[in-house]
C-alpha positions as CSV (number, residue, x, y, z in Angstrom):
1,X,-50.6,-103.6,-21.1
2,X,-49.2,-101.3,-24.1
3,X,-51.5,-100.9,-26.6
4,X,-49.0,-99.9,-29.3
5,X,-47.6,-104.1,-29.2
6,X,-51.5,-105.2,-28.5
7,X,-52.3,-103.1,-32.4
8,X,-49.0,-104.7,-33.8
9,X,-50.1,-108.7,-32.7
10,X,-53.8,-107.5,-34.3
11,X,-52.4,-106.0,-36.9
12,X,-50.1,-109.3,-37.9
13,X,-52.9,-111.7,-37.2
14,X,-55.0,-109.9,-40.1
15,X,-52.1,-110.2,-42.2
16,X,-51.7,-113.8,-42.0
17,X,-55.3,-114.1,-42.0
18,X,-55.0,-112.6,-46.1
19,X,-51.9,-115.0,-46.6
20,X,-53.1,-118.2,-45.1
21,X,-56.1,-119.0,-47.5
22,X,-57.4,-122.1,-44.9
23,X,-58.6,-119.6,-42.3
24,X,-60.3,-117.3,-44.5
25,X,-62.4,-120.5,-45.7
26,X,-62.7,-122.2,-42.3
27,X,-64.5,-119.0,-40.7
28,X,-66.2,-117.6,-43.8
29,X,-66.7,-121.1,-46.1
30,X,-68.4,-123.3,-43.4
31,X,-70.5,-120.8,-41.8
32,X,-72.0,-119.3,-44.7
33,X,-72.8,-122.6,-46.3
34,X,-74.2,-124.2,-43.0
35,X,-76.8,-121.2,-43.1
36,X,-77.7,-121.5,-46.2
37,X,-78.3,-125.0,-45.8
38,X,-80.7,-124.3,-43.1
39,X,-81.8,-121.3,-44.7
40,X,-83.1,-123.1,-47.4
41,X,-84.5,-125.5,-45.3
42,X,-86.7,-122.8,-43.5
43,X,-87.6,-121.7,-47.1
44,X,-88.9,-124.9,-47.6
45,X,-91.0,-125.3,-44.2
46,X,-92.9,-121.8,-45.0
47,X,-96.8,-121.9,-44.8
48,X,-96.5,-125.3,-42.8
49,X,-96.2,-126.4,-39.2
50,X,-92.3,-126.7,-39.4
51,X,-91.5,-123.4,-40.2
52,X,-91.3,-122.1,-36.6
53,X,-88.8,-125.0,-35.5
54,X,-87.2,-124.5,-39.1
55,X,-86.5,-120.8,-38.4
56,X,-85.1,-121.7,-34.0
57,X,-82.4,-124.1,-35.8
58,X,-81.3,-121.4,-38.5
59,X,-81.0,-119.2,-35.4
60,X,-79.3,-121.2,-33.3
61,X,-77.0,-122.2,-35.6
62,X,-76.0,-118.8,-36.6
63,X,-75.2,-118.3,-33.1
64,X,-73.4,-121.8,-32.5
65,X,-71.4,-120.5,-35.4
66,X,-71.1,-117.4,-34.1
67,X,-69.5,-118.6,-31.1
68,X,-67.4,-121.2,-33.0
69,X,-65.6,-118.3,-34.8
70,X,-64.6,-116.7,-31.8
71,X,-63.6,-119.5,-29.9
72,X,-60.9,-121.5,-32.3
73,X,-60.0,-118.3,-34.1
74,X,-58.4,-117.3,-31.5
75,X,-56.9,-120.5,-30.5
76,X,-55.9,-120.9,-33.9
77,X,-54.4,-118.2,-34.2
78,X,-51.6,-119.5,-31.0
79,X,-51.4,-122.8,-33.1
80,X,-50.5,-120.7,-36.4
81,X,-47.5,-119.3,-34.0
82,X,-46.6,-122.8,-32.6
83,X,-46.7,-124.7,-36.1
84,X,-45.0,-121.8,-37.6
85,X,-42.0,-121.4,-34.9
86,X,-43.0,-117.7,-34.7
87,X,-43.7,-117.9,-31.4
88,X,-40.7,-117.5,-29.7
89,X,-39.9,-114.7,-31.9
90,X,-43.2,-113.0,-30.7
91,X,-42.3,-113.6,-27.0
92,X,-38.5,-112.0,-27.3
93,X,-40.3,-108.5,-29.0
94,X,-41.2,-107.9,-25.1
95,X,-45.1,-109.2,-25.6
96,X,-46.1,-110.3,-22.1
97,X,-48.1,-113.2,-22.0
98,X,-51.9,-111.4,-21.2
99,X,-50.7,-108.9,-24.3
100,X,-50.5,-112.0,-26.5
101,X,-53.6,-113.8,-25.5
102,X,-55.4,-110.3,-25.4
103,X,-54.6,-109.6,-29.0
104,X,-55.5,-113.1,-30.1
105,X,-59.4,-112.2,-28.4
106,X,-59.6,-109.3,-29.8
107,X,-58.8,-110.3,-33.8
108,X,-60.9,-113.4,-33.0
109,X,-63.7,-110.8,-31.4
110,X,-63.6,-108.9,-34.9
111,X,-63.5,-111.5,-37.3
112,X,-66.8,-113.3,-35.3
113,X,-68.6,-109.9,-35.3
114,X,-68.3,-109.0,-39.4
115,X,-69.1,-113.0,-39.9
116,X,-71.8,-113.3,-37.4
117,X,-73.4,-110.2,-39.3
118,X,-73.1,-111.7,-42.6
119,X,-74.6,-114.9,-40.8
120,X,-77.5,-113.1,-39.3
121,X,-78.0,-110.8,-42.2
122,X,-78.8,-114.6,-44.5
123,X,-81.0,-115.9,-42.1
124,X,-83.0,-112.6,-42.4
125,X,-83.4,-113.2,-45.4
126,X,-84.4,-116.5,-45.1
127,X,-87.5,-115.2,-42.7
128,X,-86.0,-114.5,-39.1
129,X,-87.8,-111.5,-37.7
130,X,-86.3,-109.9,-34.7
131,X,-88.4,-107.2,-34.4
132,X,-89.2,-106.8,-30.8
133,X,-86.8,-109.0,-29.1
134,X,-83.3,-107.0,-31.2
135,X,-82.2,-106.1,-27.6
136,X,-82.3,-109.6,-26.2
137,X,-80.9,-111.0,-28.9
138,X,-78.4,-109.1,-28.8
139,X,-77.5,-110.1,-25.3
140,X,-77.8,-113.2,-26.7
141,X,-74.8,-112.9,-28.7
142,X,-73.0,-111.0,-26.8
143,X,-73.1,-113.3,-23.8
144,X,-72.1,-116.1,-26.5
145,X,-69.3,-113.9,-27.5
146,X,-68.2,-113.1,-23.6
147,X,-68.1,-116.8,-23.1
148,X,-66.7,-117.9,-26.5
149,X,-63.4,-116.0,-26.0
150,X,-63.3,-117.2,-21.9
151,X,-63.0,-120.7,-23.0
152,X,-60.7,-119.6,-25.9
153,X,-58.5,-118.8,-22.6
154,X,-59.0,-121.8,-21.0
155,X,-58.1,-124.0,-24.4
156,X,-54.6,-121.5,-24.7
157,X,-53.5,-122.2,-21.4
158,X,-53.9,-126.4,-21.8
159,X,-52.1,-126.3,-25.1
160,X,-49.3,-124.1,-23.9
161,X,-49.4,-126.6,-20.7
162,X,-49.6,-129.7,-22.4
163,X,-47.7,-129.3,-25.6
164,X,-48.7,-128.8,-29.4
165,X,-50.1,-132.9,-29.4
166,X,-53.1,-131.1,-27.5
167,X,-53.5,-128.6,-30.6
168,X,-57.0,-130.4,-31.2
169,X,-58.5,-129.0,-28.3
170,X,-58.5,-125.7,-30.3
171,X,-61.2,-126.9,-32.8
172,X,-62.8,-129.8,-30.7
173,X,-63.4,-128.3,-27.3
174,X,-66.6,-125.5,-28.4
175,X,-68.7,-128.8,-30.0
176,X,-68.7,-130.7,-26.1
177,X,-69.6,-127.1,-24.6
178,X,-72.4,-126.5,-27.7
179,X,-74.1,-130.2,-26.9
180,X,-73.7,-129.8,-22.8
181,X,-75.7,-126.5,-23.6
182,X,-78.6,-128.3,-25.3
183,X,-78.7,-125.7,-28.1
184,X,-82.0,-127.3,-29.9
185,X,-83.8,-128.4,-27.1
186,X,-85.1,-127.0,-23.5
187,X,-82.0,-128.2,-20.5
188,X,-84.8,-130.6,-19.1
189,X,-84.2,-133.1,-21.8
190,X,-80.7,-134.2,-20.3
191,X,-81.6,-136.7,-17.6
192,X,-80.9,-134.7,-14.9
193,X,-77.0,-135.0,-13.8
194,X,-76.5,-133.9,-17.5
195,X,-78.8,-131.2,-16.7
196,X,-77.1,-130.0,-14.0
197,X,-74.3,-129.8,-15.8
198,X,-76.0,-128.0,-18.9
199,X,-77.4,-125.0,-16.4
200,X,-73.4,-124.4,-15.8
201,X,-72.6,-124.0,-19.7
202,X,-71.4,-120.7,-20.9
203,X,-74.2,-121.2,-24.0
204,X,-77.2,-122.5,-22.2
205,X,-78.9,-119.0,-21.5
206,X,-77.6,-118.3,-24.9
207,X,-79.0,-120.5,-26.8
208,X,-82.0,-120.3,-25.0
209,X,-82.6,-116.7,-25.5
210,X,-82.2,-117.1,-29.0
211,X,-84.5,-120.1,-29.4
212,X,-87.2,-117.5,-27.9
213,X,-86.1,-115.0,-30.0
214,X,-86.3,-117.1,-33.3
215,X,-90.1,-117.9,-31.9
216,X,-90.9,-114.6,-31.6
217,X,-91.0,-114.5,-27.8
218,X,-89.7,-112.3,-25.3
219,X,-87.1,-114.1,-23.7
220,X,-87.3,-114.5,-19.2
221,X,-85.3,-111.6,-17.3
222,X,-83.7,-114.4,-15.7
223,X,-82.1,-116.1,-18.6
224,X,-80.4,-112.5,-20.0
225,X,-79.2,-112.6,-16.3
226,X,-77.7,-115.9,-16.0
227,X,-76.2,-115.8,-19.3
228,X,-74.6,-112.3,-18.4
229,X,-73.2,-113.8,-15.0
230,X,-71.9,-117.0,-16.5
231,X,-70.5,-115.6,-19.4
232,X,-68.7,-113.2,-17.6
233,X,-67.5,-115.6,-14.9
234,X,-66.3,-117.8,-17.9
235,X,-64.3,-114.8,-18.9
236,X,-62.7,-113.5,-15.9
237,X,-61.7,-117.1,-14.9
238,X,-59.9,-117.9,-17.7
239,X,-57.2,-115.3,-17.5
240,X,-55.7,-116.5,-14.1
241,X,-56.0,-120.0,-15.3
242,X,-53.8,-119.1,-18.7
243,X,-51.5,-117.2,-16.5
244,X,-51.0,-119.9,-14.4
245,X,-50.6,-122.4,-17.0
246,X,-48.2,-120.3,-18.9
247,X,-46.0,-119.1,-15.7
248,X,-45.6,-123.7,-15.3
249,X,-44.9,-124.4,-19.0
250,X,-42.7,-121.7,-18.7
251,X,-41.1,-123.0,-15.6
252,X,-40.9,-127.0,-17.0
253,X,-39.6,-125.7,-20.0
254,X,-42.7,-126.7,-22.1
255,X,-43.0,-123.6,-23.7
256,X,-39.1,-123.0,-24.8
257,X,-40.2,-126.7,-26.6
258,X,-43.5,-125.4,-28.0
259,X,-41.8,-121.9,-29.5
């Protein structure tokens, strides 16, 4: 992997990021507001017996956000090439295909990181105390992160697979992965197929950590764990998975259709 092309594809997806005036209000617009929403809400709850659950859903929803960013930036940012026609271009400069979904992670990594800080840094102000449970949260995140950018993989490789009609997945897929991870509620709620299902969700532990946190708990060992080992797995399986599905649309000629 050259690092010189990954800093150019960075370096060009924060330069369309200044000239395409949509993105800049789809990951900075709808996040901010959605906080303060709920920010305002906790505000309201203070001295009463809602405040604690009013303060767990501003958390959690700066960490569903959080997530959010990182996932469909970076999909997005493959759609920008695809509605644009750039992509091809991008592909003949000698880019190989784990160069150009690495640089997508990493601007989408960046841009999720300075918004979830703004994000966190409101519902500070709006009452969340960390103190005591930073480092979990923190794991929180970063797990959320981890797993964010692994389905970001998996969503690349089914649009390059399945042609530019399947460009929704980019902003759709994260909301079926948020509710299968019962962000606002403990996984016992599902009946228990659903449940089963929730305990294999990139943002169960996640969300669950942060729930804790937002509660002023320390979260269980074995959460931090899961949602390490999940996230990760997440992760690392995605990158075969977009190689593979690039290396077919490749080879049916989907992708000389989608560039």
């Amino acid at each position: 992997m050259s690092f010189h092309r990954l800093r150019f594809l960075v370096q060009r997806d924060f330069l369309i990021f200044t000239r395409v005036k949509w993105r800049l209000a789809e990951i900075l617009y709808f996040p901010v507001t959605t906080i303060l929403l709920w920010g305002y809400f906790a505000h309201a709850s203070a001295g009463r017996a809602a405040l604690e659950s009013a303060l767990v859903i501003l958390v959690v929803n700066v960490l569903w956000n959080f997530a959010s960013i990182a996932q469909t930036t970076s999909n997005l940012q493959i759609m920008e090439d695809i509605w644009s026609g750039s992509l091809k271009q991008v592909l003949l400069t000698g880019v190989t295909p784990l160069e150009y979904l690495a640089a997508r992670m990493v601007t989408a990594g960046v841009a999720s990181v300075l918004v979830g800080a703004i994000l966190l840094g409101l519902a500070m102000l709006f009452g969340v105390r960390l103190e005591g449970v930073w480092g979990a949260s923190m794991a929180a995140f970063g797990a959320a992160l981890v797993a964010a950018l692994g389905l970001s993989g998996f969503v690349a490789g089914l649009i390059l697979l399945l042609g530019r009609e399947y460009g929704f997945l980019a902003w759709t897929v994260i909301q079926a992965f948020v509710l299968l991870s019962a962000p606002l509620f403990p996984v016992e709620t599902f009946p228990a197929p659903i449940a089963a299902v929730a305990r294999a969700m990139p943002f169960t532990d996640a969300f669950e950590i942060s729930r804790a946190a937002a509660a002023g708990h320390a979260p269980e060992a074995a959460s931090l764990w899961r949602a390490a080992a999940i996230s990760a797995g997440y992760f690392l399986a995605s990158i075969p998975f977009y190689a593979l599905c690039f290396r077919h649309a490749r080879r049916l000629g989907r992708l000389a259709r989608l560039a």
